[in-house]
N, C-alpha and C positions, 0 to 999 in steps of 0.2 A: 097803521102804516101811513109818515107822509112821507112824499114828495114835490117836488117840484118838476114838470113837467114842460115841454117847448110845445105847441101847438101842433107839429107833427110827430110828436109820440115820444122826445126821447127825455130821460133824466139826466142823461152829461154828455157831453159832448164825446166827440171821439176819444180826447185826451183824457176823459173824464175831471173836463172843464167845466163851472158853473157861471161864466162868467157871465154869461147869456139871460140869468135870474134877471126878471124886472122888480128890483124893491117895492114893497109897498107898505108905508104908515099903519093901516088900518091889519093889514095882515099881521106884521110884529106886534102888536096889541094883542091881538085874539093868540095869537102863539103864547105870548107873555104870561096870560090869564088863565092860558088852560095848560101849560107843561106842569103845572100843581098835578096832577092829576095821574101824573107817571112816576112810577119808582123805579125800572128799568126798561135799558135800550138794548136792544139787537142789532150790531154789526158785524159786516164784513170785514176784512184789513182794511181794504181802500179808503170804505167812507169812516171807518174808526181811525186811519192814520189823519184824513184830511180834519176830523172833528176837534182829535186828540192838537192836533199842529196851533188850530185857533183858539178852542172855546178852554184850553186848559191853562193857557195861558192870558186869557181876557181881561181876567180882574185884575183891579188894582183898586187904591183905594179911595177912586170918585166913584159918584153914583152912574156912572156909564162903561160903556165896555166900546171899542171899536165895533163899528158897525159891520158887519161879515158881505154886505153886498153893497157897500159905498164906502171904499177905500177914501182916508180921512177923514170920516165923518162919528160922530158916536152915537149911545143909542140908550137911555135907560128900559128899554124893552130888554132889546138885549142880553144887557144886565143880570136881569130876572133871568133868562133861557140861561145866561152863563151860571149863576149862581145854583141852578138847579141842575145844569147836564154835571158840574164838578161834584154836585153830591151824590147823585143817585147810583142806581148801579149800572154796569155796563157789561153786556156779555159781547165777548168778541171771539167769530168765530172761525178761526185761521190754522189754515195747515203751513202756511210758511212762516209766521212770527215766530220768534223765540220765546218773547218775555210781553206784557202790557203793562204800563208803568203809571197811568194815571188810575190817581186815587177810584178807588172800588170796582173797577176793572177786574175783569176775569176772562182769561184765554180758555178757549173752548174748541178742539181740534175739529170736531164732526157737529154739525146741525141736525139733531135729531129728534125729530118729530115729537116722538111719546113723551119725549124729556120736557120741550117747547108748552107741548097739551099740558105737563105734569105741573109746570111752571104756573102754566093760566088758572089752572086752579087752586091754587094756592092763596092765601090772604094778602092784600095790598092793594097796589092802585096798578093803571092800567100799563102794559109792558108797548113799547112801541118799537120801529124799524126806519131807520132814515136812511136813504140813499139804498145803498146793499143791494143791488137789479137781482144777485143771485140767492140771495136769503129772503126776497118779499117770492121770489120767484118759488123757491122749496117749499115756503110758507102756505102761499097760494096753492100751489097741487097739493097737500096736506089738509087743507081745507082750514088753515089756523089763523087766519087774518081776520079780524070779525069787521074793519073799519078798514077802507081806503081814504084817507083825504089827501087828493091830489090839487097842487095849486098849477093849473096851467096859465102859460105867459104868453104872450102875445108876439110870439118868436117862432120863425122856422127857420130850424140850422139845417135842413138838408143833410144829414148825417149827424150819428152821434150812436149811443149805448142806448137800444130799448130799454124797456124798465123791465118785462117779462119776458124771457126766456128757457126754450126746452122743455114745454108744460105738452102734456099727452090731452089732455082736454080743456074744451074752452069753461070758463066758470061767467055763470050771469049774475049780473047784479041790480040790484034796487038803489035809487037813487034817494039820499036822505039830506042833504041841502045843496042848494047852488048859490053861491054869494058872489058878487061880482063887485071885485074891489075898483078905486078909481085911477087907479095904474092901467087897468085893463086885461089884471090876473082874473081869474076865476077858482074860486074855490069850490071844488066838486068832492062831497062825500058819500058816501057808498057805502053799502051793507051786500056781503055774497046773499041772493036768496040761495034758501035753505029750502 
């Protein structure tokens, strides 16, 4: 699971705004070098419409893609995230969509656990979740998250969408890196102990 995170807890804004993200150089790198590493994503509609809106439409054919948190600026990091989110696959999983139209995309009405587990063990590379408060959330009480990496930014919005929600117990975790980029994010990974 990543996110991006404001220094008082939340992952979007009220409006489910990110506009609040502080860029950082050194973070789209490490993003760039390790999205190798995934063959499928788990969304919600929201963050699968917001993904679908930008990164499906990114390419073209310079070596850069607009930059997604510096409007007019570009990005060959980027690039690489772009070229890999339009390959891989995508499950999205919504009760109000009709149809999902970007290439390898698959609508999936219920988030179901055994299914999620069934997936994990399966052959390939590692499956992750962006954004989605209420699929890291299902996730999380299921016990099927084996990584957090949260990029917290140096932002209090004083309201906005927590990232966890309607969980019946608390889950503890082990801390597995802290990187402090020179933006003033921090990058916090995490492992549930088990």
């Amino acid at each position: 699971m990543f996110n991006w995170l404001t220094a008082d807890g939340y992952f979007a804004g009220a409006d489910g705004n990110l506009d609040w993200v502080v860029p950082d150089d050194e973070q789209a790198r490490r993003a760039a070098a390790t999205i190798g590493e995934v063959d499928t994503v788990l969304f919600g509609r929201r963050t699968y419409q917001r993904f679908e809106r930008f990164w499906r439409n990114a390419l073209d054919d310079s070596g850069t893609v607009p930059d997604p948190h510096r409007p007019g600026e570009r990005s060959r990091e980027h690039r690489i995230i772009a070229v890999a989110l339009n390959a891989i696959t995508k499950l999205v999983f919504s009760r109000t969509l009709s149809e999902v139209t970007w290439r390898n995309a698959r609508l999936l009405r219920e988030l179901d656990p055994r299914a999620v587990e069934a997936m994990k063990r399966e052959p390939g590379k590692d499956m992750i979740v962006f954004g989605s408060g209420s699929i890291v959330s299902q996730l999380t009480a299921a016990g099927l998250i084996d990584e957090y990496q949260l990029v917290v930014c140096p932002v209090f919005l004083a309201g906005g969408q927590p990232l966890l929600s309607g969980m019946a117990a608390s889950v503890k975790l082990e801390l597995l890196e802290a990187t402090r980029y020179g933006s003033g994010d921090v990058l916090l990974r995490y492992a549930p102990r088990r």
